[in-house]
N, C-alpha and C positions, 0 to 999 in steps of 0.2 A: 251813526253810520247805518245804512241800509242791511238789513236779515240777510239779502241773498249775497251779499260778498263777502260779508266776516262771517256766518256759519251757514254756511248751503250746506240742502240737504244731500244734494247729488252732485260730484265731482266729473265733466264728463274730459276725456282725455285723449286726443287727436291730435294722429303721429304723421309728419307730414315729410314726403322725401319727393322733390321736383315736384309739386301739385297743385301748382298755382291755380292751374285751370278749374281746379275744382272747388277752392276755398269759400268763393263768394256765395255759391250754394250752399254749400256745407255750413258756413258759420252764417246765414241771413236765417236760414232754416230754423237754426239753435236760438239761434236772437231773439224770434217771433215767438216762440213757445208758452203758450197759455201758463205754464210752470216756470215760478218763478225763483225758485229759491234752489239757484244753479251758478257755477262758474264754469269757465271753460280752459283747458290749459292746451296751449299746442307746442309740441313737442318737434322743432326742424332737424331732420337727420342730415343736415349739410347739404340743402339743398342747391344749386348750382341755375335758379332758373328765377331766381328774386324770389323767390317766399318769401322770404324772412323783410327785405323792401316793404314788400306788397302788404304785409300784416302789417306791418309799424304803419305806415301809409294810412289802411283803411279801415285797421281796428283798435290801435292798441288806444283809442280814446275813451273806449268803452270800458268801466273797471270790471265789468265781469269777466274778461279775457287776461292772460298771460299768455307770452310769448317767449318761449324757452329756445333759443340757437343753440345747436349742441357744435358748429361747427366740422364732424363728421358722422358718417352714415353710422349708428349701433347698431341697426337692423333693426327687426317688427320688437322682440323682446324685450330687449336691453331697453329701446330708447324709449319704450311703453314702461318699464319700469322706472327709469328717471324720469319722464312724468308724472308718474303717481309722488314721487319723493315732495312737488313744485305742490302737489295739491293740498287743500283745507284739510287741518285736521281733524274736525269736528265732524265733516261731511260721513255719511253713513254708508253712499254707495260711489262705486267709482266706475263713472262708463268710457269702456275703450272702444272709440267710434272710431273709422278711417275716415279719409279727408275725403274719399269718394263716394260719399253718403248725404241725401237729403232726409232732416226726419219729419212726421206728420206732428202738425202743432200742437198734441196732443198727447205725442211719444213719453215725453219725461214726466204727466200726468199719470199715464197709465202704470210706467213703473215702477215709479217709486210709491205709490196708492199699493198696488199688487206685493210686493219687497217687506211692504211694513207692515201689510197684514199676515205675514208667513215670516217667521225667522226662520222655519227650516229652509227656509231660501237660500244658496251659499252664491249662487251663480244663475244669469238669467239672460236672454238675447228676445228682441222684440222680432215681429213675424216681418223679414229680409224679404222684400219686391225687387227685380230689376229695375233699375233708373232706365235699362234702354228700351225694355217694354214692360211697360209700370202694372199690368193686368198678370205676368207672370210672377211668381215666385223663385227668389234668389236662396232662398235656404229659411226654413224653420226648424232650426236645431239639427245635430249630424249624430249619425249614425257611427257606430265602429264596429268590425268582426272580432272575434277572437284572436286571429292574427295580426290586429293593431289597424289594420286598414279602413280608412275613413271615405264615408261621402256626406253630400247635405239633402236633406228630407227634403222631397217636396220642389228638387231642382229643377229649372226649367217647365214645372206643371203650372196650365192656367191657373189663377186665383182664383179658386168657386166656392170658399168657405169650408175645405176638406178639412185643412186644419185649426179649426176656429172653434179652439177649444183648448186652454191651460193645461198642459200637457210635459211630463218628462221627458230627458233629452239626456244622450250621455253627454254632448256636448254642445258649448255652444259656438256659434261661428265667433272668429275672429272679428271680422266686420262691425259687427256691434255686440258687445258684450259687457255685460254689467255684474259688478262682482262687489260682494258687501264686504265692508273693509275689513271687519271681525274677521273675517274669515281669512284673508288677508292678512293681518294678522298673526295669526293661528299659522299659518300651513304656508306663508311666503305668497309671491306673484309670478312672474312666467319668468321658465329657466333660461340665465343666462345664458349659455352655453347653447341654445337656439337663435341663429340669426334670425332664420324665415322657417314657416312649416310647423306644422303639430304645437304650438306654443299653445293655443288654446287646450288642443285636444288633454296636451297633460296638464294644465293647470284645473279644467272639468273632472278629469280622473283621478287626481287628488285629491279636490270638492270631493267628490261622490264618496272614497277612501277615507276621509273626515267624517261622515255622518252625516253632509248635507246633500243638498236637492241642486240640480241642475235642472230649468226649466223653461220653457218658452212661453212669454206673453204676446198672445196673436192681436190682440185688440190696438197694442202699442204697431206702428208700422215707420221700417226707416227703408228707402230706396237706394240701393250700390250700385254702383257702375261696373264696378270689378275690373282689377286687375290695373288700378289708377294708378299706383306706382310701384308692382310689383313686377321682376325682368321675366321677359319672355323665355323663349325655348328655341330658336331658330339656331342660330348661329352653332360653335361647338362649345365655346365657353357656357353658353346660357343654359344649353340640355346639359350639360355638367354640373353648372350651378345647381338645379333646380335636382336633377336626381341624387345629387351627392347631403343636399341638408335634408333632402325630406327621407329618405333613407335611414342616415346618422340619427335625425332625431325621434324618428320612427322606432328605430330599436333601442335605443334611448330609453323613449318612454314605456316601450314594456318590460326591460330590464328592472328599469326606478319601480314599479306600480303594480306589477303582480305579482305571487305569492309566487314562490320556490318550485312548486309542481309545476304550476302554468308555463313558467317561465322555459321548462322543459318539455312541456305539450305544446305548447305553440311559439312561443319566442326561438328556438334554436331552430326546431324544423322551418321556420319562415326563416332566418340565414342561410340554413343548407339550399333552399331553393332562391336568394340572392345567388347564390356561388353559382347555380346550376346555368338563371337565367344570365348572369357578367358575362359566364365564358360561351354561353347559344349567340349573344350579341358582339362577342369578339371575334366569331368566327362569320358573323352576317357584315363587320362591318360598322356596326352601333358602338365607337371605339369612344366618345363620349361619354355613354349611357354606363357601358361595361367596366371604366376607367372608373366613372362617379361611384358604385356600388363598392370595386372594390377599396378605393379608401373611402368610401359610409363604415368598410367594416374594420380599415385599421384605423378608424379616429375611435370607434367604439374600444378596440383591442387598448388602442395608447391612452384612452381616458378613461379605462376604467375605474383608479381607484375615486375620479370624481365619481361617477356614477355611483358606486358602492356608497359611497358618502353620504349622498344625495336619497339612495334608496335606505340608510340606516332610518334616517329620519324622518322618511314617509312611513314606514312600516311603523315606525312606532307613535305615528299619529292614528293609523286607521282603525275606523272603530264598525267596520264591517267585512264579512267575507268577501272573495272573488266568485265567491257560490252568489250570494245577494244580487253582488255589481251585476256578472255577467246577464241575468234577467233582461236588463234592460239594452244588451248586446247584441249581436246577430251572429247565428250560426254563419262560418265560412262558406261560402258558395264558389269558391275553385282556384 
């Protein structure tokens, strides 16, 4: 039997919810790939628009591909982790790509070459372009404050080589992220209890909590479209959805991941200022926005003792300070 089906080096993993439109890019791209010693597994979260047809159809002849039907939606986490379950167990690293991604023929050369020469490597994202204008930057690695608040480095800036250079990251995007399975392993994969939102951030801040290195290789490059199958914000349900998980897993994850003091320096006082902003937006009118926060904070109140549970066993993997971590964090700016 051929090397790259029974023991690839790299497992890449693409969670697909209604994205048909985007497949034929997304897997022609992976197909092409100068690197060969890869499988592919795709993971359908019940999609309702023929995916699942359209793979059987125009890939599954290909043995490097699996096609997983879950039947219904698990969200980004969950159904990313029943992927990983489908993949090679020999493979070394596992890349969780979205289906609205093109990569350069050279992507999966670059890092798994870079991966092998560093084991402190626990987690790793190649330098993110826009598919809609391929000259700007979609994220190279993201940023977080003290207060848990996340963006992506390098958003929306032309590409002019600013960041072209092997560099740490407290986290890496969702979008394309590559996570060595040891580590994996060691410390789990992204928390269930995340449908959508912060999944990367805390499974980075665990890496980091563990002793390893979260990093960006700019020379690897993969193109996103963004926002391929994830819901909008228009309607009242949608601004609900969207403030109500990234909230919930927001405090979430600084509850699980920082030390006792912090948690008191910045974790609580960023709640008091939820409560302050719900009820400024109940009173404008923002009866979605203010509705979502407040249960963001009784899903945190009512799953607590998950949390605690969750946080026993991070704590007692980390093998470095919140003195260390935050180094590589940003001071709050408002």
């Amino acid at each position: 039997m051929c090397k790259e089906i029974w023991n690839p080096e790299i497992s890449v993993v693409i969670l697909n919810y209604n994205g048909m439109k985007f497949l034929e890019v997304c897997l022609k791209s992976l197909l092409n790939s100068t690197y060969k010693d890869f499988e592919v597994v795709i993971v359908d979260n019940g999609s309702k628009d023929g995916s699942v047809e359209y793979l059987k159809k125009n890939f599954s002849s290909d043995e490097r591909i699996k096609i997983v039907p879950l039947g219904k939606n698990y969200g980004f986490a969950e159904g990313n982790n029943i992927g990983y379950k489908y993949t090679h167990p020999h493979s070394k690293f596992i890349f969780f790509l979205n289906n609205d991604t093109e990569i350069e023929e050279d992507c999966l050369d670059k890092i798994v070459k870079k991966m092998l020469q560093d084991p402190s490597i626990g987690a790793a994202q190649p330098k993110i372009r826009s598919m809609r204008e391929r000259e700007k930057i979609d994220a190279v690695g993201g940023i977080v404050d003290y207060y848990g608040r996340t963006w992506h480095r390098g958003a929306n800036e032309y590409d002019k080589g600013q960041y072209d250079s092997v560099s740490e990251t407290f986290y890496a995007q969702g979008a394309a992220i590559v996570v060595r399975r040891s580590v994996i392993d060691e410390i789990g994969l992204f928390e269930p209890a995340y449908f959508i939102y912060y999944e990367e951030t805390d499974l980075c801040w665990r890496i980091w909590l563990a002793g390893y290195r979260v990093v960006v290789i700019p020379e690897a490059v993969v193109y996103h479209y963004g926002g391929g199958t994830t819901v909008g914000s228009t309607t009242y349900r949608e601004r609900y959805f969207k403030f109500f998980n990234l909230r919930k897993n927001h405090i979430a994850t600084m509850l699980k991941n920082y030390s006792l003091i912090n948690i008191f320096k910045y974790t609580i006082p960023f709640i008091i200022r939820m409560v302050i902003i719900a009820f400024w937006w109940s009173l404008i009118g923002e009866k979605a926005k203010a509705m979502a926060y407040y249960h963001a904070l009784w899903w945190i109140f009512s799953n607590m003792g998950l949390i605690v549970r969750r946080r026993i066993f991070i704590q007692k993997t980390r093998k470095i300070t919140d003195k260390e971590l935050m180094k590589i964090m940003s001071p709050p700016v408002g």
